[in-house]
ZALUMMI-301477 format. One record per residue: residue in one letter; x, y, z of N, C-alpha, C, CB in turn; residue number from 1. Coordinates in Angstrom, 2 decimals, always signed. Glycine has a CB too. Example, Ala and Ser with C-alpha at 12.3 -4.5 7.8 and 13.67 -1.06 7.14 Angstrom:
<rs>
+------+---------+---------+---------+---------+---------+---------+---------+---------+---------+---------+---------+---------+------+
! nuvo !     nxx !     nyy !     nzz !    caxx !    cayy !    cazz !     cxx !     cyy !     czz !    cbxx !    cbyy !    cbzz ! filo !
+------+---------+---------+---------+---------+---------+---------+---------+---------+---------+---------+---------+---------+------+
!    A !  +13.19 !   -5.69 !   +7.80 !  +12.30 !   -4.50 !   +7.80 !  +13.20 !   -3.30 !   +7.80 !  +11.31 !   -4.47 !   +9.05 !    1 !
!    S !  +12.85 !   -2.25 !   +7.08 !  +13.67 !   -1.06 !   +7.14 !  +12.90 !   +0.03 !   +7.87 !  +14.08 !   -0.60 !   +5.72 !    2 !
+------+---------+---------+---------+---------+---------+---------+---------+---------+---------+---------+---------+---------+------+
</rs>
This chain:
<rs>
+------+---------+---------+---------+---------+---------+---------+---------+---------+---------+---------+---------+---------+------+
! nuvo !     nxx !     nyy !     nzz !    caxx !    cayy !    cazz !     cxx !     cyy !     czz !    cbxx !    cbyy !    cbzz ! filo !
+------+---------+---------+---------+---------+---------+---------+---------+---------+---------+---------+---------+---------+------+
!    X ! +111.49 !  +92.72 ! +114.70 ! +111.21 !  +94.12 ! +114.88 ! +111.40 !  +94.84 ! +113.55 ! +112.10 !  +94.73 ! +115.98 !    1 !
!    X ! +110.93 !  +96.09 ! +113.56 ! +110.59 !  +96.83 ! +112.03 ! +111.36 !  +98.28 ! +112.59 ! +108.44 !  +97.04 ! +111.48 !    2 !
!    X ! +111.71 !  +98.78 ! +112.12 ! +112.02 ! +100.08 ! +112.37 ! +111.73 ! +100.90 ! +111.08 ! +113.45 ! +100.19 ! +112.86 !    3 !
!    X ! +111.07 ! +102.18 ! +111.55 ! +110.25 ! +103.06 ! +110.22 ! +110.74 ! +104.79 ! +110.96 ! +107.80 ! +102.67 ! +110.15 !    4 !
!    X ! +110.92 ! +105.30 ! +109.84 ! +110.71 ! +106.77 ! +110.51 ! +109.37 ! +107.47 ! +110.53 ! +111.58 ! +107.75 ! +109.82 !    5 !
!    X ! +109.36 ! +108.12 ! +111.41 ! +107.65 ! +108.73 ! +111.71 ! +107.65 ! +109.80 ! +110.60 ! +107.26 ! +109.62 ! +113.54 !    6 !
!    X ! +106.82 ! +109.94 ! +109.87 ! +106.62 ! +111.52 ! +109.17 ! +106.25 ! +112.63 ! +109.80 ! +105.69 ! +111.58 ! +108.23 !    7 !
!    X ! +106.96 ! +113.48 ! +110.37 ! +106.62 ! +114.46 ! +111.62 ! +107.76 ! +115.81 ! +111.13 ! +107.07 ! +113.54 ! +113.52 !    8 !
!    X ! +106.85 ! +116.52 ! +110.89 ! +107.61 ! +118.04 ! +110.58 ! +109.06 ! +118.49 ! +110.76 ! +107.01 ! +119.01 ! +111.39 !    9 !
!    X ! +109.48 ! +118.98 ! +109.83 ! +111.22 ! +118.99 ! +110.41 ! +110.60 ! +120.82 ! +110.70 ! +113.17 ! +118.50 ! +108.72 !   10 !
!    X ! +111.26 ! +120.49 ! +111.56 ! +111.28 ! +122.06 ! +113.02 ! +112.28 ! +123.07 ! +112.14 ! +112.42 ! +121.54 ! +115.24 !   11 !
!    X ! +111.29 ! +125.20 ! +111.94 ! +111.85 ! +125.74 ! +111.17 ! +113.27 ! +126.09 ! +112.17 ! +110.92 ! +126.82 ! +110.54 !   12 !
!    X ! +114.28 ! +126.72 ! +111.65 ! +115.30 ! +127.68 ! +112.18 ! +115.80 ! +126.21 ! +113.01 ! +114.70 ! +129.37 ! +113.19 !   13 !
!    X ! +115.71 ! +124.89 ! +112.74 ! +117.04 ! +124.58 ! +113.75 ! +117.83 ! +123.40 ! +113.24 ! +116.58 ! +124.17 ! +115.38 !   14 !
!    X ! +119.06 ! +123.93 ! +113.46 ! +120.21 ! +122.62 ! +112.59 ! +119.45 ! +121.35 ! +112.45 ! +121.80 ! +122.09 ! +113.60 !   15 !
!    X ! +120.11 ! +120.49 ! +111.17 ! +119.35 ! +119.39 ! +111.11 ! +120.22 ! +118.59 ! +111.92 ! +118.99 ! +118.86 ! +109.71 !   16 !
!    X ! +121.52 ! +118.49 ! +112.39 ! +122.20 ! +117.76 ! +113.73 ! +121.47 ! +118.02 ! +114.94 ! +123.69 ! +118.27 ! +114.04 !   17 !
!    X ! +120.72 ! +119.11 ! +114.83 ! +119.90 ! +118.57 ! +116.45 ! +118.77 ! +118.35 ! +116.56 ! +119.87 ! +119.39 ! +117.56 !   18 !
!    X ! +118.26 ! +118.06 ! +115.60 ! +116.92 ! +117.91 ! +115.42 ! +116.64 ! +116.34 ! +115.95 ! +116.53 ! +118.23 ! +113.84 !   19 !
!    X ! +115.47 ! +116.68 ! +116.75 ! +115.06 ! +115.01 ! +117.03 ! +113.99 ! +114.69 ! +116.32 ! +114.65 ! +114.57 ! +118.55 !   20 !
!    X ! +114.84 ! +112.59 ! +115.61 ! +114.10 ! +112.37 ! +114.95 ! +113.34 ! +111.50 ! +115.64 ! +114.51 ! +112.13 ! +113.92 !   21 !
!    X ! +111.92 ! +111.19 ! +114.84 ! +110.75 ! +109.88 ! +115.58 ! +111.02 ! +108.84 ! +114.75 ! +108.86 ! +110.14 ! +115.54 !   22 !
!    X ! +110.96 ! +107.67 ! +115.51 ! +110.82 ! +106.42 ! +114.29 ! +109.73 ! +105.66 ! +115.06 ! +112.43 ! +105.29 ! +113.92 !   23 !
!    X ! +109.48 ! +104.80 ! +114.60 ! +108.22 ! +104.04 ! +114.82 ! +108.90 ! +102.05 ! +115.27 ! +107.08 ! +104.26 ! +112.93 !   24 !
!    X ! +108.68 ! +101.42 ! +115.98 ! +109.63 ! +100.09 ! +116.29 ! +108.20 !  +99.50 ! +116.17 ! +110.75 !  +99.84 ! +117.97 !   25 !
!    X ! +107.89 !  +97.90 ! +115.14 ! +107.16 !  +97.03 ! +115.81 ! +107.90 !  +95.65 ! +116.20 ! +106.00 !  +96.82 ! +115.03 !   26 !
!    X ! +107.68 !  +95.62 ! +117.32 ! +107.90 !  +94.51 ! +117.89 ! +107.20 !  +93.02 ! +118.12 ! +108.06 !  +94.94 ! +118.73 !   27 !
!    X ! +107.57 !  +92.03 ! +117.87 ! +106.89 !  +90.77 ! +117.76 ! +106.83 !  +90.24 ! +119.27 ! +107.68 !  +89.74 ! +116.72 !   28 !
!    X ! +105.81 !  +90.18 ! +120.32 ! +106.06 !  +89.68 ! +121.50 ! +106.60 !  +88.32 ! +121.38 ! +104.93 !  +89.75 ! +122.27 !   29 !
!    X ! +106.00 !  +87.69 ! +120.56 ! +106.76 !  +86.32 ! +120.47 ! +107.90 !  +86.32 ! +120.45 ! +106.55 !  +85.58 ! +119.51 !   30 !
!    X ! +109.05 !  +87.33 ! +119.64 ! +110.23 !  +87.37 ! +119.76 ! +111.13 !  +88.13 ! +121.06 ! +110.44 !  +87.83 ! +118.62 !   31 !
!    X ! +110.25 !  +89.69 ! +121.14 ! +110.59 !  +90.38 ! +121.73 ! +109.74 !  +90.91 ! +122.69 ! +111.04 !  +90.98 ! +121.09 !   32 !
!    X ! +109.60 !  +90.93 ! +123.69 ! +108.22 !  +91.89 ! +124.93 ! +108.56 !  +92.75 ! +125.41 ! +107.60 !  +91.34 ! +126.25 !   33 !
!    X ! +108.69 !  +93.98 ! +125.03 ! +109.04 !  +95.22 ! +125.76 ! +108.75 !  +95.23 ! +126.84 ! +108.63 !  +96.26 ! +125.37 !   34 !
!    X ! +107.46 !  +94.72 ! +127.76 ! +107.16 !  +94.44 ! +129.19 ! +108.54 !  +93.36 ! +129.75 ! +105.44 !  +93.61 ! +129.30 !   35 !
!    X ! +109.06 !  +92.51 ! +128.76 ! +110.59 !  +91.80 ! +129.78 ! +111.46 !  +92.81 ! +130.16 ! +111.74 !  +90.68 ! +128.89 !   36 !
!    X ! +111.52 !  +94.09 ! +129.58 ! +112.93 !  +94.78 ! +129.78 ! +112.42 !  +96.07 ! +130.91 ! +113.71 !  +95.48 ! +128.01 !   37 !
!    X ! +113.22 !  +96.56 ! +131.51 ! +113.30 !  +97.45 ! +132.79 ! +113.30 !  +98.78 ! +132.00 ! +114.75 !  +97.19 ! +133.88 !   38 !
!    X ! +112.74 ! +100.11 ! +133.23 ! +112.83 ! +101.52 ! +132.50 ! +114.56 ! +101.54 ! +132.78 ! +111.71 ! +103.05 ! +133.35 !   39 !
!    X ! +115.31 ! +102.82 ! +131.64 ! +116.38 ! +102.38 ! +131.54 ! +117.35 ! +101.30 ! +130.89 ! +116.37 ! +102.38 ! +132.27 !   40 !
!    X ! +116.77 ! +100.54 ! +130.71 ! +117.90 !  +99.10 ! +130.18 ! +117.74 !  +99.45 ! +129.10 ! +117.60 !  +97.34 ! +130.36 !   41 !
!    X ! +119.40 !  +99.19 ! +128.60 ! +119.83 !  +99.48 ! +127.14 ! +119.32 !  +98.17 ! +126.16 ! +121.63 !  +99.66 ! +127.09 !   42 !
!    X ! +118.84 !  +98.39 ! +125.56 ! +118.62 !  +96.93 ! +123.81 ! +119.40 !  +97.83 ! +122.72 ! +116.22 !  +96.56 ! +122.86 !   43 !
!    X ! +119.53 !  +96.77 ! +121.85 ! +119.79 !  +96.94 ! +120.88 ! +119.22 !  +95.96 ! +119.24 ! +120.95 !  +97.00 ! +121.29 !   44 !
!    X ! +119.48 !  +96.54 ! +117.91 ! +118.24 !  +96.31 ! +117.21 ! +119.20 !  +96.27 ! +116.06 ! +116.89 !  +97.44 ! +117.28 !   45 !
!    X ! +119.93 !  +94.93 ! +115.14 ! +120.98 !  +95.01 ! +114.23 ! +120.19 !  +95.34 ! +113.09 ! +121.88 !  +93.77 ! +114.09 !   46 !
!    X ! +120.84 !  +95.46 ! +112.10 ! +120.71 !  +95.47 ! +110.97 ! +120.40 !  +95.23 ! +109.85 ! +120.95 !  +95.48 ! +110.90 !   47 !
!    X ! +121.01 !  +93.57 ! +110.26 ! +120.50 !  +92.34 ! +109.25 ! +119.84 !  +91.51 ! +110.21 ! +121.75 !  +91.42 ! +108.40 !   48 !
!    X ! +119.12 !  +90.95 ! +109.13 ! +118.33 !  +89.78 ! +109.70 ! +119.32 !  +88.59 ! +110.36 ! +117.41 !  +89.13 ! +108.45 !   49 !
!    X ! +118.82 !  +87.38 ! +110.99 ! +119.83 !  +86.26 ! +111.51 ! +120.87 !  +85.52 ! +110.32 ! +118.85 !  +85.00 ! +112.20 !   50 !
!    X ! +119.83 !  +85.65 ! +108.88 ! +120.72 !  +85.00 ! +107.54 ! +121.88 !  +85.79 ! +107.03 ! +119.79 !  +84.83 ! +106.21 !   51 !
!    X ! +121.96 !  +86.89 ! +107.95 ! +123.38 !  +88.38 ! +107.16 ! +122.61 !  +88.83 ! +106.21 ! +125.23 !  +87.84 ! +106.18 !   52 !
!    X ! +121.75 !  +89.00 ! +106.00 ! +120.78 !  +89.57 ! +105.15 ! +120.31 !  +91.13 ! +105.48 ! +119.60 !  +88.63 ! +105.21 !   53 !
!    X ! +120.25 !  +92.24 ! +104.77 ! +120.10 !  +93.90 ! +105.13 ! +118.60 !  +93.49 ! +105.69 ! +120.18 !  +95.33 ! +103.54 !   54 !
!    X ! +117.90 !  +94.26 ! +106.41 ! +116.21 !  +94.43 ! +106.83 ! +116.19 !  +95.35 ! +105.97 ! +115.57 !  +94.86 ! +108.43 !   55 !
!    X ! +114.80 !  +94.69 ! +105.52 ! +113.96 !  +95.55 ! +104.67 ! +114.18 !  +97.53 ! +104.68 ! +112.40 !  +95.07 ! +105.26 !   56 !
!    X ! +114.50 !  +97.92 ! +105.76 ! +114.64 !  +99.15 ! +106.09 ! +115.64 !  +99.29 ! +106.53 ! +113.88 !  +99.61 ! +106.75 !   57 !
!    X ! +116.56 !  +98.54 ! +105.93 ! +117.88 !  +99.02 ! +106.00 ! +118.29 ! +100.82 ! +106.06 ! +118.46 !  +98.34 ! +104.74 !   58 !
!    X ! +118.10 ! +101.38 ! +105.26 ! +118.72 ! +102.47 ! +104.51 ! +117.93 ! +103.57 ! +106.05 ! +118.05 ! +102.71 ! +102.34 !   59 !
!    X ! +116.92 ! +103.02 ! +107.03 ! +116.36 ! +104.19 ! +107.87 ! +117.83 ! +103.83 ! +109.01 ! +114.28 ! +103.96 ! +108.63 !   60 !
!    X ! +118.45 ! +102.85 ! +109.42 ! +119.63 ! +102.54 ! +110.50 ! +120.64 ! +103.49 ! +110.27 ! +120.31 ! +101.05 ! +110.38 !   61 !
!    X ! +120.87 ! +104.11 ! +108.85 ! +122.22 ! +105.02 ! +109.01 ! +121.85 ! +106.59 ! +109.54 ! +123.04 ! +105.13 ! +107.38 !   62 !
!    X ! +120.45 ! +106.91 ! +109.13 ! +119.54 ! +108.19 ! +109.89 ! +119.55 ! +107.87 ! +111.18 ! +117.92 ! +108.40 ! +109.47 !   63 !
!    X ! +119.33 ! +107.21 ! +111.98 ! +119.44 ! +107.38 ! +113.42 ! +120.35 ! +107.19 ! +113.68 ! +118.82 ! +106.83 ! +114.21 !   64 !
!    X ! +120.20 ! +108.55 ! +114.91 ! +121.10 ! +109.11 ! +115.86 ! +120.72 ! +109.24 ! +117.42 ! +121.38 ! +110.38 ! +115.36 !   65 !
!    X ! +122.18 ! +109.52 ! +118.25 ! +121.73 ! +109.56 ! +119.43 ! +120.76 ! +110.52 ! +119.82 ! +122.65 ! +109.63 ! +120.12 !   66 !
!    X ! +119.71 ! +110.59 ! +120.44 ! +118.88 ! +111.13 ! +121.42 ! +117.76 ! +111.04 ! +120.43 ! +119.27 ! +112.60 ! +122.11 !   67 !
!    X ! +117.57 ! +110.61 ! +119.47 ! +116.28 ! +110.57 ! +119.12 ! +115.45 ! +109.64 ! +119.49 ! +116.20 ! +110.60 ! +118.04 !   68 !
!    X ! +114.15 ! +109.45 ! +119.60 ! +113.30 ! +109.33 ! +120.02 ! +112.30 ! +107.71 ! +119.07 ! +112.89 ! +110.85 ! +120.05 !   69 !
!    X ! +112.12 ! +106.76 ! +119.64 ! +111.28 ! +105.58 ! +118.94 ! +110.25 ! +104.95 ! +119.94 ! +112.30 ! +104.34 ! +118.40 !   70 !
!    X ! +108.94 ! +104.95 ! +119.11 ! +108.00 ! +104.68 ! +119.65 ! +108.05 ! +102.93 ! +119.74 ! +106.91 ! +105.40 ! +118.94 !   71 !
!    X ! +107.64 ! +102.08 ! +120.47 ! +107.91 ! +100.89 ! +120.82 ! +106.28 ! +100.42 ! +120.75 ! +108.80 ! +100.78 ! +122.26 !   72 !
!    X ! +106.27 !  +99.64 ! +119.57 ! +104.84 !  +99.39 ! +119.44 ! +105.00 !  +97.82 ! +119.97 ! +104.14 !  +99.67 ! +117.75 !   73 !
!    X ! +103.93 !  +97.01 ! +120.02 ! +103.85 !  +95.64 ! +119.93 ! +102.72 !  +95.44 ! +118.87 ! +103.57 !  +94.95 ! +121.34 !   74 !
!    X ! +103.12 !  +94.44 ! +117.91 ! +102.16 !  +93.55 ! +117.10 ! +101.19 !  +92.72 ! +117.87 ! +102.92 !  +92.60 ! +116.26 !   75 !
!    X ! +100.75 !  +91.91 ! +117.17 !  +99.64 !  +90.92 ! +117.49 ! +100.41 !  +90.22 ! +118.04 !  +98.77 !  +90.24 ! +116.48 !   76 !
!    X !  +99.53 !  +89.96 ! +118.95 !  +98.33 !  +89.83 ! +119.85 !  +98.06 !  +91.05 ! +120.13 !  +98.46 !  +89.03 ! +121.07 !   77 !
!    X !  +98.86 !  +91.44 ! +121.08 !  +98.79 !  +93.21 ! +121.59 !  +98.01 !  +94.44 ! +120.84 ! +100.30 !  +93.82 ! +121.53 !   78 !
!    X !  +99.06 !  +94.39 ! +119.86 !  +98.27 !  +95.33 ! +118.74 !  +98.36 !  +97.24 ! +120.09 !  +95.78 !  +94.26 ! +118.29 !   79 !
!    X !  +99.48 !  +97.38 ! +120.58 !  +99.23 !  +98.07 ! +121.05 ! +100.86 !  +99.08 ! +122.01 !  +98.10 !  +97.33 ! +121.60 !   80 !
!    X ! +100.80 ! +100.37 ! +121.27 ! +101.80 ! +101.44 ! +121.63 ! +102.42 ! +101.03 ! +123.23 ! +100.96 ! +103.08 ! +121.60 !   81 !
!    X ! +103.68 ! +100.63 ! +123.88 ! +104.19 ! +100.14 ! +125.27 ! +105.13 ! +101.09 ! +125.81 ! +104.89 !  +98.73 ! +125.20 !   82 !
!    X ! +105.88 ! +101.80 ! +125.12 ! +107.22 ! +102.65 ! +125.44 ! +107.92 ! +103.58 ! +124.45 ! +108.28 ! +101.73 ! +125.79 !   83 !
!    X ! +108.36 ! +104.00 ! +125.13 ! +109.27 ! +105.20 ! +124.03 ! +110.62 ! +104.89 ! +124.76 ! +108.75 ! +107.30 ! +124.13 !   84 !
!    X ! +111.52 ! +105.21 ! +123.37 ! +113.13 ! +104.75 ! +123.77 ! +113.96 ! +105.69 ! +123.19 ! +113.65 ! +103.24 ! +123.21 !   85 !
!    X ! +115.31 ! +105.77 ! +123.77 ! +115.75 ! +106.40 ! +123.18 ! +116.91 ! +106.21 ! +122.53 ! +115.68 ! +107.07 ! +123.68 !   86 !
!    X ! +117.32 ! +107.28 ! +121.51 ! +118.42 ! +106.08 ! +120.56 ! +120.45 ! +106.97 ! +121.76 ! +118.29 ! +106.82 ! +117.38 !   87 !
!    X ! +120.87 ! +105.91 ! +121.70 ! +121.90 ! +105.81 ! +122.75 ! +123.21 ! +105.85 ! +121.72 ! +121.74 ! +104.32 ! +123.81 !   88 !
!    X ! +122.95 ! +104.95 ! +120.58 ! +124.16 ! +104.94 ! +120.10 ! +123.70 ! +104.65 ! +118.36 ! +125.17 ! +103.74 ! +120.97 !   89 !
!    X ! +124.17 ! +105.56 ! +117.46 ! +123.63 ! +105.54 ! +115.89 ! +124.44 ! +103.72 ! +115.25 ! +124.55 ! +107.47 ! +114.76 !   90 !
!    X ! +123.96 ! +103.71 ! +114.20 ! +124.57 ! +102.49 ! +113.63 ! +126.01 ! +102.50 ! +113.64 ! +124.14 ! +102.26 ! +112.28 !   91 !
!    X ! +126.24 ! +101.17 ! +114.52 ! +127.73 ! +101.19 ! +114.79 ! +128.16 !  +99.42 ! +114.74 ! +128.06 ! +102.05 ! +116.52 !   92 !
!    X ! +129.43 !  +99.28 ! +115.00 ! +129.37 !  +97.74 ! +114.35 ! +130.00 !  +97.47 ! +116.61 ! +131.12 !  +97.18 ! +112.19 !   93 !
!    X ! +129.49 !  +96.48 ! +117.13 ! +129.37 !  +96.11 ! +117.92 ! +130.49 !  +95.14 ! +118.14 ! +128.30 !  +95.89 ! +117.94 !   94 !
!    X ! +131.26 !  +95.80 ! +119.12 ! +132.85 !  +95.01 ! +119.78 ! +132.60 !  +93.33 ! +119.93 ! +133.30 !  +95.71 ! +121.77 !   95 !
!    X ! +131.61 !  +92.99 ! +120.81 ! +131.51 !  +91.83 ! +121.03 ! +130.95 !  +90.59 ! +120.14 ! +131.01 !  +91.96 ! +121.95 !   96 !
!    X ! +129.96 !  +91.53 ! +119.33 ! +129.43 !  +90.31 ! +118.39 ! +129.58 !  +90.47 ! +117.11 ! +128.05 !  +90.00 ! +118.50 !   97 !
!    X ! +130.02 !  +91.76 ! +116.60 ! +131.07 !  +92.11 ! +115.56 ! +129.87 !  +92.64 ! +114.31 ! +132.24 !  +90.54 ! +115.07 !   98 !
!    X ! +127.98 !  +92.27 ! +115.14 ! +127.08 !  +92.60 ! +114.33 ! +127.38 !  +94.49 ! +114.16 ! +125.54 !  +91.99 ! +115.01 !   99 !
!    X ! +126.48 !  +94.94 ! +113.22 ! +126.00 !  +96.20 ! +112.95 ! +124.75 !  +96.66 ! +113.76 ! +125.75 !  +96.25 ! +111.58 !  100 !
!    X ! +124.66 !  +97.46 ! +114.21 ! +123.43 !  +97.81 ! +115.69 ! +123.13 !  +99.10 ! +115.17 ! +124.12 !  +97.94 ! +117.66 !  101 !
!    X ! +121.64 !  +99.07 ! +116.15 ! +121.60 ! +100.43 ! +116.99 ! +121.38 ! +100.26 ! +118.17 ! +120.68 ! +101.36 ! +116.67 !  102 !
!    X ! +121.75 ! +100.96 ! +119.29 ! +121.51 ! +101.16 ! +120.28 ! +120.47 ! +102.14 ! +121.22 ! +122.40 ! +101.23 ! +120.35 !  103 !
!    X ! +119.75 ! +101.63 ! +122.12 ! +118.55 ! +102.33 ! +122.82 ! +118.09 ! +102.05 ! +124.29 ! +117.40 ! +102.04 ! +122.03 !  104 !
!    X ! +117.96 ! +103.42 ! +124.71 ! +117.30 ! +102.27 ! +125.91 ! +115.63 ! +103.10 ! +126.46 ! +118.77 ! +102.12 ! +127.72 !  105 !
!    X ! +115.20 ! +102.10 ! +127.33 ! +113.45 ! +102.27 ! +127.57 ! +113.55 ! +103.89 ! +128.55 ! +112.53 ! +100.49 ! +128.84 !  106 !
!    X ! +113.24 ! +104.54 ! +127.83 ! +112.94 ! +106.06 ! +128.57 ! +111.59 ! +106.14 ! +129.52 ! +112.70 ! +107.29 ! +127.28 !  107 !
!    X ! +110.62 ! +105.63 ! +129.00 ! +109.23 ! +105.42 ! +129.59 ! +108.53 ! +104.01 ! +129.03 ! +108.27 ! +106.77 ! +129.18 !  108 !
!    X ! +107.56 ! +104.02 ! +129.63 ! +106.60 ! +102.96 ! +129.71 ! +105.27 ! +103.49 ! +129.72 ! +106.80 ! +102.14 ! +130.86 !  109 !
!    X ! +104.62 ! +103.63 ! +128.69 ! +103.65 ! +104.79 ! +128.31 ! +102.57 ! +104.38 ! +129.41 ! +103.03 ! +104.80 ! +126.53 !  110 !
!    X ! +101.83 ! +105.16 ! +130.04 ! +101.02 ! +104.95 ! +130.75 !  +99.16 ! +104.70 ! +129.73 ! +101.33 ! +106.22 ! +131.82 !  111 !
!    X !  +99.27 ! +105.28 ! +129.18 !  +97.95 ! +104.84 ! +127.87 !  +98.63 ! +104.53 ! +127.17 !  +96.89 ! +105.81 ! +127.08 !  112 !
!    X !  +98.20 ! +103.13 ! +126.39 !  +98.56 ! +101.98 ! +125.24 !  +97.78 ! +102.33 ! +124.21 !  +98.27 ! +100.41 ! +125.59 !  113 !
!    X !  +97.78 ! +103.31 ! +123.37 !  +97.37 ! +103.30 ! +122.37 !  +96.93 ! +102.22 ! +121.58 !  +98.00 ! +103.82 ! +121.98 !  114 !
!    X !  +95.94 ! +101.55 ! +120.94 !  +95.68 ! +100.27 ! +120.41 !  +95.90 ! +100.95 ! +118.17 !  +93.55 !  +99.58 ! +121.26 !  115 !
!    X !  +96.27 !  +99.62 ! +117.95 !  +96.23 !  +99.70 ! +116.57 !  +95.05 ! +100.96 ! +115.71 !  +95.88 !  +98.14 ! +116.22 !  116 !
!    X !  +94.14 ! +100.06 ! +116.65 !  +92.29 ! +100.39 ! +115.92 !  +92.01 ! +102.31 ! +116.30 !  +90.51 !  +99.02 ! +117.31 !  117 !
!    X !  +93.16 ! +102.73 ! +117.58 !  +92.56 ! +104.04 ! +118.00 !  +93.62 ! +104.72 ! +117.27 !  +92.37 ! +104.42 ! +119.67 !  118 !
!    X !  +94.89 ! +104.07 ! +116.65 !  +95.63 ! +104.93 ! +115.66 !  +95.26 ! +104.96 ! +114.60 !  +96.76 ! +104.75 ! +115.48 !  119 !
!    X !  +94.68 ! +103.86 ! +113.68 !  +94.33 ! +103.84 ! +112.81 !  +93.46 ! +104.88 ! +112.45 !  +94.06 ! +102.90 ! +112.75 !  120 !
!    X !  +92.55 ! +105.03 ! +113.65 !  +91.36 ! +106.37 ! +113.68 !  +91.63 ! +107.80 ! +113.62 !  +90.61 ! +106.39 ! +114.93 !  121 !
!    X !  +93.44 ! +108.15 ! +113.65 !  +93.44 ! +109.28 ! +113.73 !  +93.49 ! +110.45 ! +112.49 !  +94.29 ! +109.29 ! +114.47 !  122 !
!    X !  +93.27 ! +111.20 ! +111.98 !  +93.23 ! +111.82 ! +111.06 !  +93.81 ! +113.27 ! +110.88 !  +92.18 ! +111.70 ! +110.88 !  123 !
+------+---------+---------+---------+---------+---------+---------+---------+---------+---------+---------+---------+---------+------+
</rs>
């Protein structure tokens, strides 16, 4: 999975603590299928890769915060927008497996799947 922040207007007149942010998730069905998980059920999305290694986008995990908002894409095959989630818990280091996280869970299950090819088109 990839995590990106969306470029989407920061809103005039309101604290930047409450501001909700967008990020963008792609997901590998091979690894991950947003269709396996239930509306509601919490996931979570570490930090580093499996080698202890930072992800590439490291530096977007310490910006998210709770209640903001991530779009749940799927890659290929799919190639296509599945859910929106929401963030539950900001980067925190995790009791049980001692990894660095974020926490989220499935708010919706978009009813239109946006495809790659009809975002790509937007302008």
């Amino acid at each position: 999975m990839i995590l990106e922040q969306l470029g989407v207007e920061e809103r005039k007149n309101t604290p930047k603590s409450t501001e909700t942010a967008y990020w963008w998730l792609n997901a590998n069905p091979k690894i991950w299928r947003i269709d396996d998980f239930e509306l509601g059920q919490e996931q979570f999305y570490t930090s580093h890769n499996d080698k202890g290694n930072k992800r590439r986008i490291y530096e977007y995990f310490g910006q998210v915060k709770p209640g903001d908002l991530i779009i749940g894409y799927e890659s290929t095959p799919n190639k296509k927008v599945k859910a929106v989630f929401e963030v539950t818990e900001g980067l925190h280091i995790d009791d049980d497996t001692n990894e660095e996280q974020i926490t989220f869970k499935i708010n919706e299950f978009v009813p239109y799947q946006a495809s790659w090819e009809e975002l790509s088109n937007v302008k």
